[in-house]
N, C-alpha and C positions, 0 to 999 in steps of 0.2 A: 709649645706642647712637645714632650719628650717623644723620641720614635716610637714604633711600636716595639717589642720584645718580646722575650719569652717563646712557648709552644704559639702562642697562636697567630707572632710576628714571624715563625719560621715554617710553619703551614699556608702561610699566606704568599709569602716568596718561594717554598717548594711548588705548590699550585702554579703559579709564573713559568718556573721551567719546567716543570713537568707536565703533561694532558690527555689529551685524547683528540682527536679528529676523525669526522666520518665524512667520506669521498662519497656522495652518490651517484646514481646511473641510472637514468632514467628506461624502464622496460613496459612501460604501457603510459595512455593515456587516454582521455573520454571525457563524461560530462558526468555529473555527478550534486549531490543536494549538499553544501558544505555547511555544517553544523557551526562552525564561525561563522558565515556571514550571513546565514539565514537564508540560503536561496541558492538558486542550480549557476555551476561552477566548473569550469574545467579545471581536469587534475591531472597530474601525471602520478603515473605508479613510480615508486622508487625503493631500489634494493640498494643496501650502504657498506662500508668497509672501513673499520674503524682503525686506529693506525695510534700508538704512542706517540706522543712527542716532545721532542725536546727543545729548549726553547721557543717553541711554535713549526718547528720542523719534523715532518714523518719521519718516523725512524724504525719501528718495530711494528708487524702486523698484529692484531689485535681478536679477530675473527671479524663474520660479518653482521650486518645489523636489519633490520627491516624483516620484510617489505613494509610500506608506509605510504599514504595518499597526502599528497602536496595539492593544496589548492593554488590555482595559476593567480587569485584574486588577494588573497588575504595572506598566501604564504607558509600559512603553517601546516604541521603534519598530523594525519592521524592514521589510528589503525584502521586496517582492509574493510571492516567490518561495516565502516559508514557507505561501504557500497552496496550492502546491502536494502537500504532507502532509497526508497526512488524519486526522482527525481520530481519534481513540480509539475511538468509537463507531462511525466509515464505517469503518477497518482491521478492525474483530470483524467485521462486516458482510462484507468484502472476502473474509478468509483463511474464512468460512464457507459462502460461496458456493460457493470454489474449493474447499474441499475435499469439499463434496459436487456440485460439478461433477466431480470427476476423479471419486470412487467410484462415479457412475453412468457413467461412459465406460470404466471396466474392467469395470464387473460386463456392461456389454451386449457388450463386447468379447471375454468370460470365454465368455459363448454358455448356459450352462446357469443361473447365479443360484443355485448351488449354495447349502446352509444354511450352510457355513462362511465362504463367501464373502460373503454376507448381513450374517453376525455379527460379520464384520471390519470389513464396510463401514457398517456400522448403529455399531457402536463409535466409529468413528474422526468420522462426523459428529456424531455426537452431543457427544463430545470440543470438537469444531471449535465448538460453539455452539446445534447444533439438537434441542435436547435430549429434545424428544417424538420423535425419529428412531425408526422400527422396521425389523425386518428387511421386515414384509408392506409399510410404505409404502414404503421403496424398491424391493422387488422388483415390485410396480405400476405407480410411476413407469420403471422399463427397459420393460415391455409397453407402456406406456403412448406412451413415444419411439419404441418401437419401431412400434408401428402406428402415429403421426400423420407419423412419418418418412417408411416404407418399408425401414429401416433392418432389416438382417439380422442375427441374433446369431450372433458367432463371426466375423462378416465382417473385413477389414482397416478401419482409421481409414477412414473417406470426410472430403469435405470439410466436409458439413454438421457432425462432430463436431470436426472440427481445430479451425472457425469458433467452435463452442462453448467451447471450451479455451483457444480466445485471448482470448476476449471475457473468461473468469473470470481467468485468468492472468497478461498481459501488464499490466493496473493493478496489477497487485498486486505483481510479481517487483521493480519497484525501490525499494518500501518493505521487501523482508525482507532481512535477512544470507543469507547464504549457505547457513549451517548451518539456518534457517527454510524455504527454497528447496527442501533434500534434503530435508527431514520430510517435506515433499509429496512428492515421489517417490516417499519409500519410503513413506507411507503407501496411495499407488496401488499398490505393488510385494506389499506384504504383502497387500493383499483378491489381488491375482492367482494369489499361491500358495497361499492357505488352502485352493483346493481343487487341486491340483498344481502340477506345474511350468507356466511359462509358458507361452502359446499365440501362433503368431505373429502373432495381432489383438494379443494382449496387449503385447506390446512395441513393437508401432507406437503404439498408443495410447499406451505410460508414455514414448516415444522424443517423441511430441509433446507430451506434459507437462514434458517436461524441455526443448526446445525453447521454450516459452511462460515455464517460469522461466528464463531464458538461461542453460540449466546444457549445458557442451560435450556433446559424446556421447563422449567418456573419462570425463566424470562420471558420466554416466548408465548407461553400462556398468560401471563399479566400481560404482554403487548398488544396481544390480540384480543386480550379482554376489551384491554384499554378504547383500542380504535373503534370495537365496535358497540362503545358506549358514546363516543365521540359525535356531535351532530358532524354530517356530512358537509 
């Protein structure tokens, strides 16, 4: 076979001596969810300095490059921005909080902490991760909001509980799908009927649950349609 020639046998050896190189430095490190390898990953932050060269040798400064996340596992780099996903461990953390943030904001909203209501509420966090849940520790904890509040059972949402529901909710709603989003709903939707039909605290409260997951209020009314068509 004849050598190569021409432009694109002399692009090909200009490429050889000519390049680029970036020196990094590493300026942070942590734990992190790597989108290569599917699962929580230590990283290093790294800011880079790009340098010409010739023959393989730095010769000319270039400006600098980065910042960029190196996974310690897999190696490769990406932008800052995958830190903003949280990690495997902070998301169990995230969706356990909120779900027993919501079931304590229906059951105080419910007014009575009825046993069914208890047993739905007690299930579902527990489900969510907090697996010593009982029905007596949560029905403590509503007494318990309720006198350090002033907070009235049966009342409509006030603002101190909205305040609560966004603080657990609005982190969390733009790491779930959608179909993750309504489980919460209807899991607040289901402790409100296990002891009747809704009450109108009860739907201002799941009205601002679905508000904090950005789910429309056609969603949230088909949800809570849904549930309380739903045998128990």
């Amino acid at each position: 076979m004849l050598p190569v020639r021409g432009r694109d046998g002399r692009a090909a050896r200009g490429a050889r001596i000519l390049g680029t190189r970036t020196a990094w430095t590493p300026v942070g490190d942590g734990e992190f969810f790597c989108p290569g390898c599917g699962g929580d990953r230590n990283y290093q932050r790294l800011t880079g300095r790009r340098r010409f060269t010739l023959l393989g040798v730095p010769v000319l400064p270039r400006g600098e490059t980065g910042p960029v996340v190196a996974c310690g596992a897999c190696r490769r780099h990406f932008g800052t921005d995958v830190l903003d996903h949280p990690t495997t461990t902070r998301f169990s953390a995230m969706l356990r909080d909120a779900v027993h943030t919501v079931a304590l904001a229906v059951l105080a909203a419910g007014g009575t902490c009825a046993r069914a209501s208890l047993e739905t509420a007690a299930s579902a966090v527990r489900a969510a991760g907090f697996d010593d849940c009982t029905e007596e520790q949560l029905d403590a904890l509503v007494e318990a909001l309720a006198a350090d509040t002033g907070r009235v059972f049966g009342e409509p949402c006030g603002a101190g509980l909205a305040i609560e529901l966004h603080e657990a909710l609005d982190p969390l709603a733009p790491h779930l799908a959608t179909i993750g989003r309504e489980a919460i709903l209807l899991q607040g939707a289901r402790i409100a009927l296990a002891d009747g039909p809704y009450t109108p605290a009860e739907r201002e409260v799941l009205a601002t649950v679905g508000a904090a997951l950005t789910l429309c209020t056609d969603d949230v009314t088909r949800l809570m349609a849904a549930a309380a068509r739903t045998p128990s």
